[in-house]
N, C-alpha and C positions, 0 to 999 in steps of 0.2 A: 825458179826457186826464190823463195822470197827472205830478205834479211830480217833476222831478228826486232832490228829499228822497224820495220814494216810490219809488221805482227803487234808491234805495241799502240805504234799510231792506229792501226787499223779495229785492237781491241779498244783503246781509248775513243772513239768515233762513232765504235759500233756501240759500242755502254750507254753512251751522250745520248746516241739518237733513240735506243730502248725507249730510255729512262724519259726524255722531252715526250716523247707520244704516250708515253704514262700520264706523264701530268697533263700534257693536251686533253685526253681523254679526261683524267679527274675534274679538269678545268671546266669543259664544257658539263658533265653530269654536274657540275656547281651549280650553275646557271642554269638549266634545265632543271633540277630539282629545288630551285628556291632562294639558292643564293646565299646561303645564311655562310657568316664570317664566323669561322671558329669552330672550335668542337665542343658544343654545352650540351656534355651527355652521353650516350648512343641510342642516337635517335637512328631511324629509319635510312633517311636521307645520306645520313650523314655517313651509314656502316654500305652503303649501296656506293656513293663516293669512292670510298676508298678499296671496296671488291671489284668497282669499274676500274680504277688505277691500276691494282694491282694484275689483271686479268690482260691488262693493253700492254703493262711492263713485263710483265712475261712472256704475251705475244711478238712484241718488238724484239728480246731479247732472242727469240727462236729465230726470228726471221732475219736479225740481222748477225747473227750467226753460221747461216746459212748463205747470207751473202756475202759475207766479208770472210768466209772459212777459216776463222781463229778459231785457237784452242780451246774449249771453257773457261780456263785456269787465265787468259789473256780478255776474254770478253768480262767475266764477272769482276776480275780487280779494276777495270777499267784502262787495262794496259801493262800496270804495274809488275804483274808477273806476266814473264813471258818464259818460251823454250828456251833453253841452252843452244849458245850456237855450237854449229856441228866439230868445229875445230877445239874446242873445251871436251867434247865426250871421245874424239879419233883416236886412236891406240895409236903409238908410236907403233915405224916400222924400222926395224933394223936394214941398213944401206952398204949391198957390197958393191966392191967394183969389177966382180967378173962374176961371171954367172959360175964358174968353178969353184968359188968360194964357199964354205958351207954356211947352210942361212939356220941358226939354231931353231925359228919357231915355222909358223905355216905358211906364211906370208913375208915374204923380202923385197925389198927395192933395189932394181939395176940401176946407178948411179954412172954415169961419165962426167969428169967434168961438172960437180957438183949440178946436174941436169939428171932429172928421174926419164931414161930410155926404157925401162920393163918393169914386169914386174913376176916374181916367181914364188909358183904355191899356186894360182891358179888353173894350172891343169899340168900334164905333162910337158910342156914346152912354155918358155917363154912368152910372154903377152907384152906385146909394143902396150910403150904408155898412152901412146894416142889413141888404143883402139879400149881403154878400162874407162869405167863411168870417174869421173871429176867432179865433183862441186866445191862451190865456195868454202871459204874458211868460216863464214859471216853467215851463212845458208842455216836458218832455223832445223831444228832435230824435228820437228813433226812434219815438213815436206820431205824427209826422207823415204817417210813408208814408203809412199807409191813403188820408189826406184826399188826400196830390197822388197819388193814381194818379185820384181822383175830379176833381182842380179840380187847374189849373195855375199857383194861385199861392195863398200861405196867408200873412193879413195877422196880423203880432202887437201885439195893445195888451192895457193894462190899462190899463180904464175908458177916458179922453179922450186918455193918453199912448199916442200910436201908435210900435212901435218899430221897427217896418219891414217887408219883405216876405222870402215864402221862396219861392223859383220850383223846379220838380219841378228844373232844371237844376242848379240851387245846392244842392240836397237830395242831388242823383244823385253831383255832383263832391265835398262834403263826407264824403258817407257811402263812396265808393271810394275 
C-alpha cells in the first residue's frame, strides 16, 4: 500500500519526465526542421514543432501513468493534488468492552484494555482482530479498491489506534 507522500513524489516525477521528453522531442524537430529561434508567424515548421511536442507529452504522460500507477488528479498537477489518506475518509467505530453490550450501528470494536481484540457486525460470530483486513492510517484511498472489491469492509489503525472503517459503499460514494 502506498502513502499519500508517495503518490505525490511519484506524480511529481512522472509530470517532470512527460513534460522533459515533450521538449526533448520539440527540441530535436527544431533542429531537424531548420532551427529557426522564435515564433515569427505560423509557419509550417514552426505548427509541426509544437504538434510533435505536444503528441510526445501526451505520450509520455500515458506512459508514465501506467508506470508509476497515480491517479490522473496526482500525475496532471504534478503532485500537488493527491488522494486523501484513508484515515481522513474511515468512519469512526463505536468501542464496547464485551461483546454483550449493545453496539447501536453495524459494525462495533471489541476493545480490552484499550487493545482492538474483534470485531462485530461482520457475520454471526465474532471476528478476532488479527484475522480482519488493516491498513495504514497514511495508506492513500485509491489503493484501496483492489482490497474492497476482495472484502467488504477495510479497517484503518496504526498499531492499537483504530481509526475507523471504510465499507466498498463509502469507498464507491467518495470516489464518484
Amino acid at each position: 500500500m502506498r502513502k499519500v507522500r508517495e503518490l505525490r513524489v511519484a506524480g511529481f516525477l512522472a509530470f517532470w519526465a512527460a513534460l522533459s521528453f515533450g521538449l526533448l522531442v520539440g527540441f530535436v524537430a527544431h533542429l531537424v526542421l531548420g532551427g529557426k529561434v522564435g515564433w515569427e508567424g505560423f509557419d509550417l515548421p514552426g505548427l509541426l514543432e509544437w504538434f510533435l511536442f505536444l503528441v510526445a507529452f501526451l505520450l509520455g504522460l500515458f506512459v508514465a501513468r501506467r508506470a508509476a500507477r497515480v491517479p490522473c488528479s496526482a500525475l496532471l498537477s504534478g503532485g500537488l493534488v493527491a488522494p486523501p489518506a484513508a484515515k481522513r475518509v474511515a468512519r469512526p467505530l463505536p468501542e464496547l468492552a464485551s461483546p454483550a453490550d449493545e453496539h447501536p450501528g453495524r459494525l462495533a470494536l471489541l476493545v480490552e484494555e484499550g487493545r482492538p481484540v474483534g470485531v462485530l457486525g461482520l457475520g454471526p460470530e465474532i471476528v478476532p482482530w488479527d484475522e480482519v483486513l488493516v491498513v495504514s492510517g497514511d495508506t492513500a484511498l485509491t489503493d484501496l479498491a483492489p482490497l474492497l472489491w476482495r472484502q467488504e469492509v477495510v479497517f484503518v489503525a496504526d498499531g492499537d489506534r483504530v481509526h475507523g472503517a471504510i465499507t466498498r459503499e463509502d469507498y464507491l460514494r467518495i470516489v464518484s
